[in-house]
C-alpha positions in Angstrom: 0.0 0.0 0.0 1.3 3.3 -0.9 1.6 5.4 1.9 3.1 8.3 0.3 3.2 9.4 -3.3 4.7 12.5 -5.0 3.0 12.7 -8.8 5.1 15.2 -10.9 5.6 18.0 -7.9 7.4 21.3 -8.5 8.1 23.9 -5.3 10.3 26.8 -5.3 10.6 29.6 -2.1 10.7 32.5 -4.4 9.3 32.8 -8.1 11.1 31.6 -11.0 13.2 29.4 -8.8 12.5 26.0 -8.2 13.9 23.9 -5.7 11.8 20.5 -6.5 11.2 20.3 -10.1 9.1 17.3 -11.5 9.6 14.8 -8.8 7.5 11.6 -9.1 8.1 8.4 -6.5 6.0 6.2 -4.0 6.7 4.7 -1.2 5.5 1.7 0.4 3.9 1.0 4.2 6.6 -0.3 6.0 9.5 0.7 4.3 12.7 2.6 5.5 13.6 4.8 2.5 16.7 7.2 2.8 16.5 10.6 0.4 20.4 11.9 0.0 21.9 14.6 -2.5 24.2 17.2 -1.7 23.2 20.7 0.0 20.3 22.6 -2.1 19.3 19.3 -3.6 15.7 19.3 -2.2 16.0 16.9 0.6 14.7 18.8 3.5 11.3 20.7 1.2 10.6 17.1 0.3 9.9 16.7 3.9 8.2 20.0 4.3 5.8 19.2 1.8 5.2 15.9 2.7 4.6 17.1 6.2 2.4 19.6 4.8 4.4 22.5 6.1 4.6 24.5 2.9 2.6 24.5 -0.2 3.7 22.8 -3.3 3.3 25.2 -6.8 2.5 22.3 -8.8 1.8 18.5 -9.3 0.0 16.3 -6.7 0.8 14.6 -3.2 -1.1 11.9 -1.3 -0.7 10.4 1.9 -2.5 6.8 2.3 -4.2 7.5 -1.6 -5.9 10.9 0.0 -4.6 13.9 -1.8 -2.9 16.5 0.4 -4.8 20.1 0.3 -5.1 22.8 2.0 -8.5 21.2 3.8 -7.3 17.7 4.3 -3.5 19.0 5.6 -4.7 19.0 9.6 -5.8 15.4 9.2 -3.8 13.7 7.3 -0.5 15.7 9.2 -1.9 13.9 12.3 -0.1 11.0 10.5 2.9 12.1 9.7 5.7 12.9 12.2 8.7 14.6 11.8 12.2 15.2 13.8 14.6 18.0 12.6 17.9 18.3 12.5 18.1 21.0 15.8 16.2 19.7 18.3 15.7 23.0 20.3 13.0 23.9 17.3 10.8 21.5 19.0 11.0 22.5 22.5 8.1 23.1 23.7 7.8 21.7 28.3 9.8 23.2 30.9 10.8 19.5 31.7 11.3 16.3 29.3 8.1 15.1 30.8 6.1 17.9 29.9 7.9 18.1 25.9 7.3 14.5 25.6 3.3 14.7 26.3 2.9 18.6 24.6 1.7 16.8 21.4 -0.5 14.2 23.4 -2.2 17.1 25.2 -3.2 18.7 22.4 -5.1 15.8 21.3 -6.8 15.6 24.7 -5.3 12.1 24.9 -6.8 10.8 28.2 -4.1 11.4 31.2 -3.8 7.6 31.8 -3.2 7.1 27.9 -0.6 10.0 28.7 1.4 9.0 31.6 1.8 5.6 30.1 2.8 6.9 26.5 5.9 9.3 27.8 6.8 6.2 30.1 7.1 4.2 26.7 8.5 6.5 24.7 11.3 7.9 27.3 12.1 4.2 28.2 12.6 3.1 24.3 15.1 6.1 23.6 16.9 6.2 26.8 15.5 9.6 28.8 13.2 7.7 31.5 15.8 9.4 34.2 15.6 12.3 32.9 11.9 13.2 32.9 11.9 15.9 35.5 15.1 17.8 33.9 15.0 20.7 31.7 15.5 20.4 28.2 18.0 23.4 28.3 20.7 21.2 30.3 20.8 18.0 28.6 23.5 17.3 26.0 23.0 17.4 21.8 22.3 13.6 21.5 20.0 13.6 24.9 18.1 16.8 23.0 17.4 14.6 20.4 16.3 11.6 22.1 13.5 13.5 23.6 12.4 15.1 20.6 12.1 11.7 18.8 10.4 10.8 22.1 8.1 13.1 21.7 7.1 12.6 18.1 6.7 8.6 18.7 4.7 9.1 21.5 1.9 10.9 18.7 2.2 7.7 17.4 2.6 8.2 13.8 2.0 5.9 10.6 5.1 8.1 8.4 8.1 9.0 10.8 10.5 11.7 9.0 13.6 11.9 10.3 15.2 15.6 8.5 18.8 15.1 9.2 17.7 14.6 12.8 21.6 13.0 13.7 23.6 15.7 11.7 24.4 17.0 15.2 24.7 14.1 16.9 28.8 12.5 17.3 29.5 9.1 15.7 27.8 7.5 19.4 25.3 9.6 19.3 24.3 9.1 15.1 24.5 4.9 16.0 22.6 5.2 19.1 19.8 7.2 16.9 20.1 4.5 14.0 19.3 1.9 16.5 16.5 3.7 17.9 15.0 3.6 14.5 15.7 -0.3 14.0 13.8 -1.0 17.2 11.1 0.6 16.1 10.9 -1.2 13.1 10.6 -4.6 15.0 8.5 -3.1 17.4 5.5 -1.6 14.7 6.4 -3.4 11.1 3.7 -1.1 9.3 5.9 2.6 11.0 7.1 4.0 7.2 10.6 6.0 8.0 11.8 8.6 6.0 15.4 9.0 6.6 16.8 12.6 4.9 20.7 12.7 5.5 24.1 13.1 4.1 25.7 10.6 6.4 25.8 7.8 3.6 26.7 5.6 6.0 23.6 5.5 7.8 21.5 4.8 4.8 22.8 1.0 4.1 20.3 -0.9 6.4 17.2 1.3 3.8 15.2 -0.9 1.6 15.6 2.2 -1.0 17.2 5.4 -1.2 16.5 8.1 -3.4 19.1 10.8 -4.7 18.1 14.1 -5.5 20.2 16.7 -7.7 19.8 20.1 -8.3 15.8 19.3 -7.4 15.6 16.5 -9.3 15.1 12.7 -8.7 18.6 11.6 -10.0 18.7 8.2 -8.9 16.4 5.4 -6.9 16.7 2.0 -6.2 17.8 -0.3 -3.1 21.8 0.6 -1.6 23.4 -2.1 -3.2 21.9 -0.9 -7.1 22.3 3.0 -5.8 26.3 2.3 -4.6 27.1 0.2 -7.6 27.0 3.9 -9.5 30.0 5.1 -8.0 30.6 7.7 -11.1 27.3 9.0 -11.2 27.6 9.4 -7.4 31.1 11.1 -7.5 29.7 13.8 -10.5 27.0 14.7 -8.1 29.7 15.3 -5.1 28.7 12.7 -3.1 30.6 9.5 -1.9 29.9 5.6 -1.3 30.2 3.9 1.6 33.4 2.1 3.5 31.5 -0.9 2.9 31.2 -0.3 -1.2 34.5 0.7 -1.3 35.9 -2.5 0.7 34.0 -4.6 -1.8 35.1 -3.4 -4.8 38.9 -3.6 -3.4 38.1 -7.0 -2.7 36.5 -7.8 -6.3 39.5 -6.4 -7.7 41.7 -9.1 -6.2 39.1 -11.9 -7.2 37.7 -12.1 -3.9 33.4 -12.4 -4.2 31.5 -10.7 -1.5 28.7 -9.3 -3.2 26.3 -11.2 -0.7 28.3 -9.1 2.3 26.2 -6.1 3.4 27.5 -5.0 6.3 30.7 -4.3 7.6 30.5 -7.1 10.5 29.6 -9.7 7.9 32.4 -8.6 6.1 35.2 -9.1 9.0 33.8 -12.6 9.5 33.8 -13.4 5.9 37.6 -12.5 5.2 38.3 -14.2 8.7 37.1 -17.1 7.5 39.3 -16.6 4.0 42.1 -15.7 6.9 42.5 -12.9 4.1 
């Protein structure tokens, strides 16, 4: 079922200057698709409009087969959530408790409902001792724990995650990704929407999508995408260690094009004692 679709969408800030021109693709309920492309490539209006944050000029958008307009935006948004790249845009509670349940309180979730959601949702990403804190003092990653917190806790069917790690260190970006994996496990039918330029964080996706210059460039699943190293490069971005180690490999005869992560890789060469 498509939970998303984009149907020949243009969207420029200021007239005469698009910044999404003709952009077409679906996605599925239940996938984890990854949108990369370099810096004015699209990435983070593509969320906005999907979120229904700014208008598109042109084409079509639908959420669950319902076309997103200006009357349906308010409902269909209720299914949608999104974490940015700064979490002290979303700040809302003078304490983690109270950011965590702003959303739930304005849908006059019942306080039982409440209590029990921000215990869920604080325990999955790690902030249950920090409930009574203020949002101020806690560190980048911890920031951003709480504002994924409190998105999950609305319970969404589409979670968009808008470079939400680009601030995080390497601990803090893994610690994130795994977030995301146990939600996955936890609610199969959750679509993610992961928007980044950390290609490295993209490999466990069932597709990415590249944007350039506003324009769908290149789609498929990360081993087809990777395999295009060149038409990566001319677009400045890069491939991933793993891609890289593969292809030195296949250039000494050595077959691991069944490898995809860098863990399988280690115990495959071990076992070649390469």
């Amino acid at each position: 079922m498509s939970v998303l679709r984009f149907a020949h969408v243009f969207a420029s800030y200021e007239e005469g200057k698009d910044v999404l021109k003709d952009v077409s693709f679906s996605i599925e309920e239940g996938e984890f698709v990854s949108i990369i492309g370099h810096n004015g490539s699209g990435k983070s209006t593509l969320a906005k409009l999907a979120a229904g944050l700014m208008e598109l000029e042109k084409g079509e958008i639908y959420i669950y087969d319902e076309l997103l307009t200006p009357k349906s935006v308010t409902k269909l948004r209720k299914r949608i959530g999104i974490v940015f790249q700064n979490p002290d845009n979303q700040f809302i509670g003078a304490s983690v408790e109270d950011d965590i349940a702003f959303g739930l309180e304005n849908q006059n979730i019942e306080r039982e409902v409440m209590v029990e959601r921000v215990k869920q949702f604080a325990s999955l990403t790690g902030m249950d001792k920090f409930l009574d804190k203020e949002p101020q003092n806690l560190s980048g990653g911890q920031k951003q724990r709480v504002a994924i917190a409190g998105v999950l806790a609305m319970n969404p069917d589409i979670l968009i995650l808008d470079e939400a790690t680009a601030m995080l260190d390497p601990k803090g970006r893994k610690d994130m990704m795994d977030i995301v994996f146990r939600l996955r496990k936890d609610k199969p039918t959750l679509t993610i929407i992961l928007i980044t330029h950390e290609i490295e964080e993209t490999l466990r996706s069932d597709r990415i999508i590249a944007l350039n210059d506003g324009e769908l460039y290149l789609e498929g699943t990360p081993n087809e995408v990777y395999k295009k190293e060149d038409k990566l490069i001319a677009i400045d971005l890069d491939i991933p260690f793993l891609f890289k180690m593969k292809k030195a490999l296949k250039e000494k005869g050595i077959d691991v094009d069944n490898v995809t992560d860098l863990d399988d890789l280690a115990r495959y060469l071990c076992q070649l004692n390469v």
